[in-house]
C-alpha positions in Angstrom: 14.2 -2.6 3.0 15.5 -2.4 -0.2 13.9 -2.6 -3.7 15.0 -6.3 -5.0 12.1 -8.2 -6.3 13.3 -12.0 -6.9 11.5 -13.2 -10.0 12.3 -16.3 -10.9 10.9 -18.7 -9.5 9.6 -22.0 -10.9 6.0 -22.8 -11.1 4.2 -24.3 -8.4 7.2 -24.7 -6.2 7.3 -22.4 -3.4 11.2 -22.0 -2.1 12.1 -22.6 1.4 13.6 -19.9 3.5 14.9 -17.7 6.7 12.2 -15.3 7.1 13.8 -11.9 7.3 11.7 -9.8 10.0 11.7 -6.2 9.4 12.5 -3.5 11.8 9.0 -2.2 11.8 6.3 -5.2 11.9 3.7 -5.0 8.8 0.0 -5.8 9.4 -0.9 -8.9 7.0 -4.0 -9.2 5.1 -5.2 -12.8 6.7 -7.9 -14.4 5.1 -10.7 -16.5 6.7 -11.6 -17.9 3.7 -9.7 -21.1 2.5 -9.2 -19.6 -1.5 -5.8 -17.8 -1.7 -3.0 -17.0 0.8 -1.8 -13.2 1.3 -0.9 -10.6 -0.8 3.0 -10.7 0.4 5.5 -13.7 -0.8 5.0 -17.2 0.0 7.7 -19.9 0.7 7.2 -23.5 0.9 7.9 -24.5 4.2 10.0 -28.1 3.8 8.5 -29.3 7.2 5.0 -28.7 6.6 2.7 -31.6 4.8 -1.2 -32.0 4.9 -2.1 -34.3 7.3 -4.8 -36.9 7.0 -8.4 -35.1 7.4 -9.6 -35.4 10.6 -6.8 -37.2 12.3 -5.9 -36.8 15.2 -9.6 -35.1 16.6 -8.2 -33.1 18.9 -8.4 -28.9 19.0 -5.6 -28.9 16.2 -7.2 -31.5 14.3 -7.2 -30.0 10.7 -3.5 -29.3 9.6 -3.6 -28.3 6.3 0.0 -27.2 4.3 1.8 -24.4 6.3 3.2 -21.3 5.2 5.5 -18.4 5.7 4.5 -15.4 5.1 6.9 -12.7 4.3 7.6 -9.3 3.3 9.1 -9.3 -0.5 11.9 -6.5 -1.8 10.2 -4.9 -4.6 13.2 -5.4 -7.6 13.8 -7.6 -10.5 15.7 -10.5 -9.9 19.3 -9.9 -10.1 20.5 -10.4 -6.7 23.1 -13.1 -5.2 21.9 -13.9 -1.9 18.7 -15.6 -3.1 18.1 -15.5 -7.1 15.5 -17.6 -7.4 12.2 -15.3 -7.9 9.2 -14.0 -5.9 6.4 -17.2 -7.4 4.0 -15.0 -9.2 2.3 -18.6 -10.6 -1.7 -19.0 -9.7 -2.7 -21.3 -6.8 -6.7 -21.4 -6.8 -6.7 -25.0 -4.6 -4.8 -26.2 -1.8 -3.6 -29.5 -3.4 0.4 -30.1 -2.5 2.6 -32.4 -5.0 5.0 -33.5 -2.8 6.6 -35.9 -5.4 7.7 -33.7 -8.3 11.1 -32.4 -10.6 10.8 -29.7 -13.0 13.3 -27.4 -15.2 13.3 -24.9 -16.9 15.6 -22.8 -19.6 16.0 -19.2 -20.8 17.6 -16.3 -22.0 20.9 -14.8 -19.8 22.2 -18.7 -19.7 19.4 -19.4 -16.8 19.1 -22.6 -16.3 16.5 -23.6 -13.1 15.6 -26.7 -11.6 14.3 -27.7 -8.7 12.1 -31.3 -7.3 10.5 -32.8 -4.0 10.4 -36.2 -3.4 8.8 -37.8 -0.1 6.9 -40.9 1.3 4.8 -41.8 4.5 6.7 -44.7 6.6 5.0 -46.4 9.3 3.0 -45.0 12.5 2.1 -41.5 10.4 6.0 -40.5 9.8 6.9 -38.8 6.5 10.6 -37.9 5.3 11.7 -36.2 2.2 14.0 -34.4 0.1 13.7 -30.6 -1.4 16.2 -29.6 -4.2 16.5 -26.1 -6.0 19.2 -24.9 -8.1 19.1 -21.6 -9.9 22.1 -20.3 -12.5 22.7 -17.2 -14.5 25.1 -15.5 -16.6 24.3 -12.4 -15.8 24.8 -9.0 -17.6 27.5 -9.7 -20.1 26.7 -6.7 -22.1 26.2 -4.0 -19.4 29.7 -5.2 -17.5 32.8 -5.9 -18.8 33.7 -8.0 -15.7 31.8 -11.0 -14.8 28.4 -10.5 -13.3 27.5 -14.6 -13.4 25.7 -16.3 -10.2 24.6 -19.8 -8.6 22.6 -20.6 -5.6 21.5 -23.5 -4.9 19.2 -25.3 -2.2 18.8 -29.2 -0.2 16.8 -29.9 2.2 16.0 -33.0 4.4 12.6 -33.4 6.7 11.0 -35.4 8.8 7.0 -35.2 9.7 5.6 -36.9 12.0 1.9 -37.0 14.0 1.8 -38.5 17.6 -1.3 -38.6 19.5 -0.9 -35.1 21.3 1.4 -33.0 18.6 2.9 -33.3 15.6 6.9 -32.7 15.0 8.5 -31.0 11.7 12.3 -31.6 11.2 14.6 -30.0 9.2 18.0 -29.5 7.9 18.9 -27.0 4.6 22.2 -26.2 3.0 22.4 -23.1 0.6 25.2 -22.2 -1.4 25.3 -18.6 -2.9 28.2 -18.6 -5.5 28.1 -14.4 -6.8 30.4 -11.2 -7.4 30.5 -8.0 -6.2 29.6 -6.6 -10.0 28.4 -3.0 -9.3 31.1 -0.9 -10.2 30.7 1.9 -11.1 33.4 4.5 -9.9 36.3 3.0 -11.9 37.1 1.3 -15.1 39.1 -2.0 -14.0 40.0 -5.2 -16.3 37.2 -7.9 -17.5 39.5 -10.7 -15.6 39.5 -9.1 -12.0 38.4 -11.6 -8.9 35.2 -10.3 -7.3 33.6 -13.3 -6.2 31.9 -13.7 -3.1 30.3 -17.2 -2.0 28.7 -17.6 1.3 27.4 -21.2 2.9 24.7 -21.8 5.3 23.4 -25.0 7.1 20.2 -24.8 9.1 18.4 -27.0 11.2 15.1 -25.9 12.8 12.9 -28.5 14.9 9.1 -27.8 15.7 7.0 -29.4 17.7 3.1 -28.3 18.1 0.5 -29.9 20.7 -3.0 -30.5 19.4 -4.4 -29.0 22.4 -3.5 -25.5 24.1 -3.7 -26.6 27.7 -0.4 -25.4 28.7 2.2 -27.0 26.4 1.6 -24.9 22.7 4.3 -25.3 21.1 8.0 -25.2 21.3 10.6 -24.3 18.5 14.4 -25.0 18.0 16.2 -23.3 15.5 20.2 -23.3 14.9 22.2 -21.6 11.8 25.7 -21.8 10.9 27.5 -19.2 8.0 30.3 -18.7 6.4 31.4 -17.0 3.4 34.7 -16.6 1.0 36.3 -14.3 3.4 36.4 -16.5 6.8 33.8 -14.8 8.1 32.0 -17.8 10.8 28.3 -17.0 12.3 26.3 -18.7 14.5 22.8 -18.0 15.9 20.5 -20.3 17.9 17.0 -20.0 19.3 14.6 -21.3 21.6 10.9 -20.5 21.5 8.4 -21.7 24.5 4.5 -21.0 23.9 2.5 -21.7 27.1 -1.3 -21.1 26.9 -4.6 -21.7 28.3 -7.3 -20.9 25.9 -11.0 -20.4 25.4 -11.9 -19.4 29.5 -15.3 -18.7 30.0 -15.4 -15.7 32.2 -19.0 -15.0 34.0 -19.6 -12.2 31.6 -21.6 -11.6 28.9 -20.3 -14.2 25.9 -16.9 -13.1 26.8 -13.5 -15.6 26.4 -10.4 -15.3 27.8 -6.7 -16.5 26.8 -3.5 -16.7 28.7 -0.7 -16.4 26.9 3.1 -16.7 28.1 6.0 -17.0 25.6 9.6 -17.5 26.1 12.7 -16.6 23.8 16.2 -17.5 24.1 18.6 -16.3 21.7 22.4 -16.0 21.2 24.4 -14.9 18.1 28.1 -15.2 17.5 29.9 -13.5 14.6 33.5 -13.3 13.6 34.9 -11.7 10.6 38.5 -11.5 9.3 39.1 -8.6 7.1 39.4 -4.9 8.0 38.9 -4.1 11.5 38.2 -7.7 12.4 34.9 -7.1 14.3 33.9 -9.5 16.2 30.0 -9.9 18.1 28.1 -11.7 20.7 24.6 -11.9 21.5 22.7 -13.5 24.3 18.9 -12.0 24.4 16.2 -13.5 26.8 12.5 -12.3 26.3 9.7 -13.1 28.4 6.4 -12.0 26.6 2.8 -12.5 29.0 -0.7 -11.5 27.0 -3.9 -11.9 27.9 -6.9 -11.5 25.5 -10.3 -11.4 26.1 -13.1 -11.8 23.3 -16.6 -11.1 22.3 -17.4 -12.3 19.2 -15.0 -10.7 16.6 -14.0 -8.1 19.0 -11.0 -8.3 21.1 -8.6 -6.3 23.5 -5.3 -7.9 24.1 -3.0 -6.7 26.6 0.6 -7.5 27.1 4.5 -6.9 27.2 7.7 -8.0 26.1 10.4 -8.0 29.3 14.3 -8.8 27.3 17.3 -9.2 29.0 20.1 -8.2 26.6 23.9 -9.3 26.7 25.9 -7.5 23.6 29.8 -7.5 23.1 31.1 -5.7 20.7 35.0 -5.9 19.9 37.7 -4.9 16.9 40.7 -6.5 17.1 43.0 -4.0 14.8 42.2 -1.3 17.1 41.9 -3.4 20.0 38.4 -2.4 21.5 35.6 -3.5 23.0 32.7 -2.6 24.5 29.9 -4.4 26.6 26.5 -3.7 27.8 24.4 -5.5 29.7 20.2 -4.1 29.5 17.0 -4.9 30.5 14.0 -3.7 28.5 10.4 -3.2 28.7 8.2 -2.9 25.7 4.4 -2.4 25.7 2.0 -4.7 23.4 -1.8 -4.0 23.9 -4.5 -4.4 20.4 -8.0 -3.1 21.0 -10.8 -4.5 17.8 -14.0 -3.4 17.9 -16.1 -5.2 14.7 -19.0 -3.0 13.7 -19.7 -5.6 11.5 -17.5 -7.9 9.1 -17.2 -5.2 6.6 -15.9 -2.6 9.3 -13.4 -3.8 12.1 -11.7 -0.7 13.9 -8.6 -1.8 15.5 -5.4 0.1 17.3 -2.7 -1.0 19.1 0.9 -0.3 20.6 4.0 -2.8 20.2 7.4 -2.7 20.3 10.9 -5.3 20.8 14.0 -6.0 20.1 15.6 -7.3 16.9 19.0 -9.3 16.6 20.6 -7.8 13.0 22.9 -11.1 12.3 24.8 -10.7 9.2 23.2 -13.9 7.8 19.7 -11.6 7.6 21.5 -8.6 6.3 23.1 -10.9 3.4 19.1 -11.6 2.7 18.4 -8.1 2.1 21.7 -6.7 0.8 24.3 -9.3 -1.1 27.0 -6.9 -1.6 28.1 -6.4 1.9 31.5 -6.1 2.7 32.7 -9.2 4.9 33.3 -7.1 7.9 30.3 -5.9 10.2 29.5 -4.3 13.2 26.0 -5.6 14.8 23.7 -4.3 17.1 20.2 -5.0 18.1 17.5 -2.6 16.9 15.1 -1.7 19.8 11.7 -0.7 18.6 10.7 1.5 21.7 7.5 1.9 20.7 5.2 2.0 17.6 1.5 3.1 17.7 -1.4 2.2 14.9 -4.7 2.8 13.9 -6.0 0.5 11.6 -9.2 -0.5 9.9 -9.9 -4.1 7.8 -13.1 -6.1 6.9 -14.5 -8.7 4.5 -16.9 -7.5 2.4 -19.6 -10.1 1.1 -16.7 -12.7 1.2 -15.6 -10.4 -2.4 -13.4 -7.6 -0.9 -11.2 -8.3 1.7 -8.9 -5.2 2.9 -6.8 -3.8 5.5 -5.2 0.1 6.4 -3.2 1.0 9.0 -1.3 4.0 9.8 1.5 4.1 12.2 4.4 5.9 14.3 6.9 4.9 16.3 10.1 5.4 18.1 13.4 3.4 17.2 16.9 3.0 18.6 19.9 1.9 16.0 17.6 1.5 13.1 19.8 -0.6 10.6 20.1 0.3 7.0 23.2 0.3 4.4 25.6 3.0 3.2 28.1 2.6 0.5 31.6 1.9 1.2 34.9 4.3 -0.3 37.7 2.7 -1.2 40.0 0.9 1.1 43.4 1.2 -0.4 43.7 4.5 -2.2 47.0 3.3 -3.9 47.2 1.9 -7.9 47.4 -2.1 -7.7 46.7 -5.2 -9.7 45.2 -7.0 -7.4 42.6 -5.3 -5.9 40.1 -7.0 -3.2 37.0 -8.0 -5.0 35.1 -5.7 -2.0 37.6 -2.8 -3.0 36.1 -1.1 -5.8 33.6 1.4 -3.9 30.9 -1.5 -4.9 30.3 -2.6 -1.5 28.0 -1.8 1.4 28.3 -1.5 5.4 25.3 -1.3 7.7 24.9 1.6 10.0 22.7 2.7 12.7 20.9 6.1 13.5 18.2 6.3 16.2 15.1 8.5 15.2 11.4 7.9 14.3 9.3 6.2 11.8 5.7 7.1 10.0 4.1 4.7 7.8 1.0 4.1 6.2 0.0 0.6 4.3 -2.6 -1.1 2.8 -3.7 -4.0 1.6 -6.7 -5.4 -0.9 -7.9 -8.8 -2.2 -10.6 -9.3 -5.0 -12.7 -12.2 -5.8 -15.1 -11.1 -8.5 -14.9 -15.1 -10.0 -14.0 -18.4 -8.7 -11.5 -18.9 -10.6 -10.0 -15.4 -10.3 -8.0 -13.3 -7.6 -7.0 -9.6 -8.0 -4.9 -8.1 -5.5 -2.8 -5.0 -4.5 -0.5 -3.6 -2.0 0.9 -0.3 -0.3 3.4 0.9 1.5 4.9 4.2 2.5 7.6 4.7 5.4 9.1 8.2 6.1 11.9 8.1 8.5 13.4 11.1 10.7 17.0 10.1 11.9 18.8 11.9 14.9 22.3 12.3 12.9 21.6 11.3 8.9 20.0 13.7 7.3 18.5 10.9 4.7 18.6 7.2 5.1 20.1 5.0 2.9 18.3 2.7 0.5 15.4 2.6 1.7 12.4 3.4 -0.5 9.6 5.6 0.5 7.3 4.3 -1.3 6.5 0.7 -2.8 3.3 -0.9 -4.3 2.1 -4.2 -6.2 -0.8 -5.2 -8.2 -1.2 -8.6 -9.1 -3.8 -11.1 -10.8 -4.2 -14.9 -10.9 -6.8 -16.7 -12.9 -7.6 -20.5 -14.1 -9.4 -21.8 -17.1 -10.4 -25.3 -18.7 -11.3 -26.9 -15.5 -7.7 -25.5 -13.9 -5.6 -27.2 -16.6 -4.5 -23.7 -17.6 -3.2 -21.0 -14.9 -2.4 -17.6 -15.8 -0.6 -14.9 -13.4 0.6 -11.4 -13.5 2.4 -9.3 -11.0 3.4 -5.3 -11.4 5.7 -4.1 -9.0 6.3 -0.2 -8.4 9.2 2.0 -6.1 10.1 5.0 -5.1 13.6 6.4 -5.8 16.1 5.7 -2.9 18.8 8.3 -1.3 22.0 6.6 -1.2 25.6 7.9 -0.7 28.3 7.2 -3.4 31.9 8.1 -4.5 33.4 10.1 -7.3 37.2 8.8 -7.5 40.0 10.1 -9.7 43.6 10.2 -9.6 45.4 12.0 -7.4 47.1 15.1 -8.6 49.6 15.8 -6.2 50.7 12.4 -4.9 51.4 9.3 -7.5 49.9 6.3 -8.1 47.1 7.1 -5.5 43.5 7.7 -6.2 41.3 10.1 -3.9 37.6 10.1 -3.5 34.7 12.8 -3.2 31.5 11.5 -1.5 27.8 12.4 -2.6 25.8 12.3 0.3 22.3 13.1 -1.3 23.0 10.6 -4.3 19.7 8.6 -5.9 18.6 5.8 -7.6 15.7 5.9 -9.5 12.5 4.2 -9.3 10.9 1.5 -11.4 8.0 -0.1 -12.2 8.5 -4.1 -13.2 6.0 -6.2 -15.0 5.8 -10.0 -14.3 3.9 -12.4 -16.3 3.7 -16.5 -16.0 1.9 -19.6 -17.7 1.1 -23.1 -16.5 -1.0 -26.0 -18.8 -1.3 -29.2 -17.6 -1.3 -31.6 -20.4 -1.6 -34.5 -18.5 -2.4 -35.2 -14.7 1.5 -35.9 -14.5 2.9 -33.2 -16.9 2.9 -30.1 -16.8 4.7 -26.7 -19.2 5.3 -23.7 -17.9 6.7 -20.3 -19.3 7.5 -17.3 -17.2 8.1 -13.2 -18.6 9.9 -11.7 -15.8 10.8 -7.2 -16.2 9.1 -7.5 -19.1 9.7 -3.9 -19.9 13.1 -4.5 -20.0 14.5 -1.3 -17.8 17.7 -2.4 -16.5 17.3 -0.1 -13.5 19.4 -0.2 -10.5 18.8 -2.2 -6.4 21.9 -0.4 -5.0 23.5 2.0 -6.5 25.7 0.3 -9.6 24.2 -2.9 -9.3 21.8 -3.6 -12.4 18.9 -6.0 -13.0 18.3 -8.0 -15.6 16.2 -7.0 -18.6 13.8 -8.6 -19.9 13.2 -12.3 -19.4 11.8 -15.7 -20.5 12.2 -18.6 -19.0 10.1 -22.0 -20.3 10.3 -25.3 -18.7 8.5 -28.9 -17.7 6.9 -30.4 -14.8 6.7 -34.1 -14.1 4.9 -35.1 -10.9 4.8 -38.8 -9.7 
């Protein structure tokens, strides 16, 4: 996972996105108390609303806003793929304006805005609109060649609350308008081409009975891309949740749930340049689990049975190569809770993982548009783990794992394609591009998480995490970090009219290949290359600070100090973040 933080984000507007799993799944601090959501990033899901308190009555009843929940690249934000910023603004309540613009302006031309506009029709049915736009000049001083970038956001959705479930709608175009700006092995003109724009339409549909007597839920999800290269991808899933919960069994206050899920998934990707690799993807999982409880204690046993379909083909050296696999992957989670402030828990998971290159552009921009894709299988991955609440102040959770992984994904730099002189170089050709590979091997990691309430009005909280992993053929894999850590703090004052935030994010150096290239000295007009296999970029520490005062109930200011110790350190190797930044901006809600 690489080390990009996003940072900035408007105030109080939480961005709507593809959730990017990673290879290994991280534990998440969950609260039981209603004050603060997790530690990790949170994105405004466009389909979620609060629903009128107690309507309907049934099990589901009380539907307050939803969430995502996912894991955040620790950088600064300059990336392409999604610019706008991890929201470091406070949230002490869980009131939602869903009727809002704002905008903001600031140094490196940034210019933000972003608004959500919706209203209840008849018979409980809500539509609306979500709009974010993000723009920035870039590093004019650090590059002679443009390093400018756009992305923008709109959404349409669709609520709406029957009698025995509620259905979420929704369809979201993004636009990501960049350039490939990290070059750093040669010295090429200020007026070269290397832009790279990429388009996706989603539309995800979710439907969620009250009740889990049978029918759970069931989950529809569909995404089209393509990018300034003709590269065309589409992916389409189908979740089924069956249950049957809260069994009495004739044991001592001991419950039982059922659980049986069902996952169909295919992925189709084409891309034009290069080799011309094409891919296709058809995965079926089948995923039983049965829990039973006694009180806050638990033991959950389960599995995950996939039936995989992959086809892999080049068309310039006219291959291609087909498997067809079944898997089996264990899933078991023993708790015992001691008491609140000590739960002991351990557990064994594992699965499979479709790397589409619309995720990989999520966590790496600057890959070339040509891509071979494989599924990661997560064998196996073992944990010991130990969380609790203590006095409703301290929440926690540690967890130590290892596991065993086939075609683990990560990125290595690309050489240079065309060794000869020429004007007009691709805008991928410049050794500033990346290419995902695969390695089988293991993984050890070790992560924690803390939350504090010492006030009402305030939150600290902090965040760990170390992964080692041992490869069968690299010696050292590519940009990833070992280690990355956060500390962060939200507080309100003046009766919550003034919010203050701060986040501090921390990494580890990464290993990463790169290139020396000169000019040849025996042939003319061509260059030659040298690579570094045990290159690094170094690690950072970023400070993030943000201000909200609400002047009136509909009016709002906002400022935002984002890398404020202005280090211009690198994601991947060549491409630089911004220094430091200021943003300031209003807020109109109606």
């Amino acid at each position: 996972m690489n080390l990009r933080i996003q940072n900035i984000f408007l105030l109080g507007m939480l961005v709507s996105s593809t959730a990017v799993f990673s290879q290994i799944k991280e534990e998440k601090l969950i609260l039981d108390r209603k004050r603060e959501p997790e530690v990790k990033k949170i994105e405004k899901k466009k389909t979620s609303v609060e629903a009128e308190k107690n309507y309907p009555p049934e099990a589901k009843s009380a539907n307050p806003v939803e969430y995502n929940i996912t894991d955040v690249p620790a950088a600064s934000d300059f990336k392409t793929s999604v610019i706008q910023g991890e929201d470091i603004s406070p949230k002490f309540d869980a009131d939602y304006q869903n009727n809002y613009f704002q905008i903001g302006m600031g140094n490196f031309g940034k210019i933000l805005a972003d608004g959500n506009i919706s209203t209840m029709l008849e018979n409980d049915i809500q539509v609306g609109a979500d709009l974010h736009f993000l723009s920035t000049k870039g590093l004019p001083k650090e590059y002679d060649w443009t390093s400018k970038q756009n992305t923008g956001n709109f959404g349409l959705y669709l609520n709406s609350y029957g009698d025995k479930g509620k259905i979420n709608v929704n369809a979201d175009y993004g636009l990501n308008d960049y350039n490939y700006y990290g070059i750093y092995a040669l010295k090429p003109s200020s007026d070269i081409n290397i832009n790279q724009k990429t388009n996706r339409f989603k539309v995800n549909g979710y439907y969620d009975f009250y009740s889990n007597e049978i029918l759970n839920d069931v989950r529809i999800k569909s995404s089209f891309l393509g990018d300034n290269f003709d590269a065309k991808e589409t992916q389409a899933e189908i979740l089924l949740n069956l249950s049957k919960h809260g069994v009495e069994l004739p044991m001592d206050d001991v419950m039982f749930n059922a659980d049986l899920g069902v996952n169909l998934e295919t992925l189709r990707s084409e891309f034009s340049l290069l080799n011309e690799n094409s891919s296709n993807f058809f995965n079926a999982t089948i995923s039983p689990k049965m829990t039973f409880f006694k009180g806050k204690s638990y033991l959950m046993i389960g599995s995950d049975f996939s039936f995989m379909n992959a086809k892999n083909s080049n068309r310039i050296l006219d291959d291609q190569v087909q498997n067809n696999k079944t898997y089996w992957f264990p899933k078991a989670e023993l708790q015992f809770a001691a008491t609140d402030e000590f739960k002991f828990y351990a557990g064994v998971e594992g699965g499979l993982k479709l790397n589409s290159y619309a995720t990989m552009l999520e966590e790496n921009p600057y890959l070339v548009s040509d891509q071979e894709l494989r599924a990661t299988e997560t064998k196996y991955k073992g944990y010991v783990g130990l969380r609790g609440d203590i006095d409703q102040v301290i929440k926690y959770d540690v967890s130590a794992g290892y596991g065993k992984m086939n075609d683990i994904m990560f990125f290595k730099a690309n050489d240079l394609f065309d060794g000869a002189f020429t004007l007009n170089r691709a805008p991928y050709d410049y050794a500033n591009t990346f290419s995902a590979v695969y390695d089988n091997g293991t993984v050890s990691e070790v992560k924690g998480s803390i939350q504090y309430f010492p006030l009402a009005n305030l939150v600290l909280d902090g965040e760990m995490y170390f992964a080692k992993y041992d490869l069968d053929n690299y010696e050292h894999i590519y940009n990833k970090p070992l280690v990355k850590a956060s500390l962060g703090g939200k507080y309100s004052l003046f009766d919550k009219k003034l919010h203050l935030g701060a986040k501090a994010i921390f990494g580890s150096d990464l290993t990463t290949n790169s290139f020396e290239i000169t000019e040849s000295g025996t042939t003319p007009n061509f260059f030659v290359s040298a690579e570094d296999k045990d290159d690094k970029v170094g690690g950072f520490a970023d400070l993030n600070l943000s201000a909200e005062y609400k002047v009136h109930k509909n009016f709002s200011i906002f400022a935002l100090g984002n890398n404020l110790l202005n280090t211009n350190y690198q994601t991947f190797k060549g491409y630089k973040v911004l220094g430091a930044q200021f943003l300031g901006g209003v807020k109109i809600s109606f």
